[in-house]
N, C-alpha and C positions, 0 to 999 in steps of 0.2 A: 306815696299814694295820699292825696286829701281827703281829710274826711271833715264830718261837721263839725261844727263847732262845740268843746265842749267845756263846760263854766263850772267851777267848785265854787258853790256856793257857803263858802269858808271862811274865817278869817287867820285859823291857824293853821300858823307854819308847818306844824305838823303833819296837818292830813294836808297839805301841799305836797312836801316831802314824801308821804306815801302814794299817793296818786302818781308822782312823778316816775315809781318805780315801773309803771305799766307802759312806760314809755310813750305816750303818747301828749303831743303836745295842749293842751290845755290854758284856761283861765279861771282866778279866781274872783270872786267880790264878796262884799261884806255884808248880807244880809239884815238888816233893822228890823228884827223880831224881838218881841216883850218875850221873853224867856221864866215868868213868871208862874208855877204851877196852879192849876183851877182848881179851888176846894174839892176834896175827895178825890180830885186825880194821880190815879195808881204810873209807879215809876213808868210803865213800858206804854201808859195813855201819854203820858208827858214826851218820851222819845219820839213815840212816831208821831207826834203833833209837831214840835220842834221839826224832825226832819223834813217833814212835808210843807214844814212853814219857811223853812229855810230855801226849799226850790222851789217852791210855787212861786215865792217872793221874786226872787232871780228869771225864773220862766216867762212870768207874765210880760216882761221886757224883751227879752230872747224865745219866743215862738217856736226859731225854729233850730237852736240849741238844746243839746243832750245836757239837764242841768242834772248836778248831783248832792243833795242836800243830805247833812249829815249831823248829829248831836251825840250827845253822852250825858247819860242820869246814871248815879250810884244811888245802890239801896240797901240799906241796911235793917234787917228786920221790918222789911213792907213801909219801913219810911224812906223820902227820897232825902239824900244828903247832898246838897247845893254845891255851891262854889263858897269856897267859905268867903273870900272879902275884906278879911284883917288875920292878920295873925294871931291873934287870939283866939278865932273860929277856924281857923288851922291843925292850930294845939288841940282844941277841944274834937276837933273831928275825926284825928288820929286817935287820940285817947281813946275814943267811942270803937274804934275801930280796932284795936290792937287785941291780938289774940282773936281774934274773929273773921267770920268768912261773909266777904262786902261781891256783892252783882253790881258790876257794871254794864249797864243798857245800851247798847250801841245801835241806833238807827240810823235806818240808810232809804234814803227816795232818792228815784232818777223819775225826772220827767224828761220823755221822748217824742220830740213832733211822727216818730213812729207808731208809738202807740197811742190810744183812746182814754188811760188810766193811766195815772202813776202806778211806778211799781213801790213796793214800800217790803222793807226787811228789818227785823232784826236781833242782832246778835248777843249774847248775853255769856261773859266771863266772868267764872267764881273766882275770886282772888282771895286767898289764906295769911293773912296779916300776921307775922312775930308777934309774938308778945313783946312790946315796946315801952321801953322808962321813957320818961317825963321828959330825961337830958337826951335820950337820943331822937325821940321826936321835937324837940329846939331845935337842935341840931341841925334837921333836916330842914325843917322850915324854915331855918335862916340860912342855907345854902343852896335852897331852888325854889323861882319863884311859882307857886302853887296857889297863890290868892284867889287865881282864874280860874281854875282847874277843880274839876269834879269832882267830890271827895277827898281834895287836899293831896294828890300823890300824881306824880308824874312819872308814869313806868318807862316811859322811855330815857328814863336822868337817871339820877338816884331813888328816885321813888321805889325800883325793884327790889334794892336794900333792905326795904320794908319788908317782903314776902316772906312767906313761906314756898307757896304753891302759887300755882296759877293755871283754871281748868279753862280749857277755850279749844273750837274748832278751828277757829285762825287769828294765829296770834299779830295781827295787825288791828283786829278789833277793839284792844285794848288801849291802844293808843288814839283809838277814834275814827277810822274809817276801815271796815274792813274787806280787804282788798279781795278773796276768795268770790263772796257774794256778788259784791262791786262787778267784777269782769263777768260772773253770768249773769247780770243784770242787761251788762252792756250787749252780750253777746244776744240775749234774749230779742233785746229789742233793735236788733241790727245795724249797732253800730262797727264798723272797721275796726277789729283789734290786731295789732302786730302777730 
């Protein structure tokens, strides 16, 4: 059965990869958003901005495409912790983190030529960090690349190593797009699901 066309407004492999699980065929692109936080904006202002920037971006081109825009903010004690960018800001960002319980922000927008509004979601996992040495957080950052990655860890690799816990309604949120939502999103605004 065909259905519309629908666009991951993404650039990682990852939430490619999870999207893919839904079985349905799809595309991606790479949206050109300043990813940049606006003074005083709070972690979960910055996700649903990002998200919504992410498919609007991709929409305004595709009309009449199910776009699905998607980001990740971690927060530690009400501050947003970036991507770190060198390993140095790696190091220091696990340090910060270790023994401690880090929110990761998962927003999710679909824009629907079905409906009149975006829909806009999002998800939030406490993740419980080891208490981590010096050499085992080296360690890790020199055997996955996490320079891009939101609070320096990548739960889908080794980054889990790191945990203790991890509290979440759907454990695909973690990894950046989560799928539970995602399909009532889709189902809401009628598109064809397998």
């Amino acid at each position: 059965m065909a259905h519309p066309p629908l666009i991951l407004a993404s650039s990682s492999r990852f939430r490619r990869q999870l999207l893919a699980r839904l079985g349905i065929a799809f595309s991606s692109m790479a949206p050109a958003i300043d990813e940049t936080p606006v003074a005083g904006e709070s972690a979960l202002d910055l996700v649903h901005r990002l998200a919504q920037g992410k498919a609007a971006h991709v929409a305004a081109d595709h009309p009449d495409a199910f776009v699905v825009g998607a980001d990740q903010v971690a927060e530690l004690d009400g501050r947003i912790i970036g991507k770190p960018g060198n390993r140095a800001n790696a190091i220091r960002q696990l340090q910060a983190q270790s023994g401690r319980v880090v929110q990761f922000h998962t927003g999710l927008c679909l824009y629907a030529p079905t409906q009149a509004q975006p829909a806009i979601v999002t998800d939030t996992v406490r993740t419980h960090f080891r208490t981590l040495s010096t050499a085992e957080i080296e360690r890790y950052v020199d055997s996955e690349d996490v320079l891009q990655t939101a609070g320096s860890i990548k739960s889908e690799g080794l980054g889990v190593t790191l945990l203790e816990a991890v509290e979440s309604r759907d454990p695909t949120a973690l990894i950046g797009l989560p799928l539970i939502a995602l399909r009532r999103m889709l189902a809401e605004a009628d598109f064809p699901l397998p």
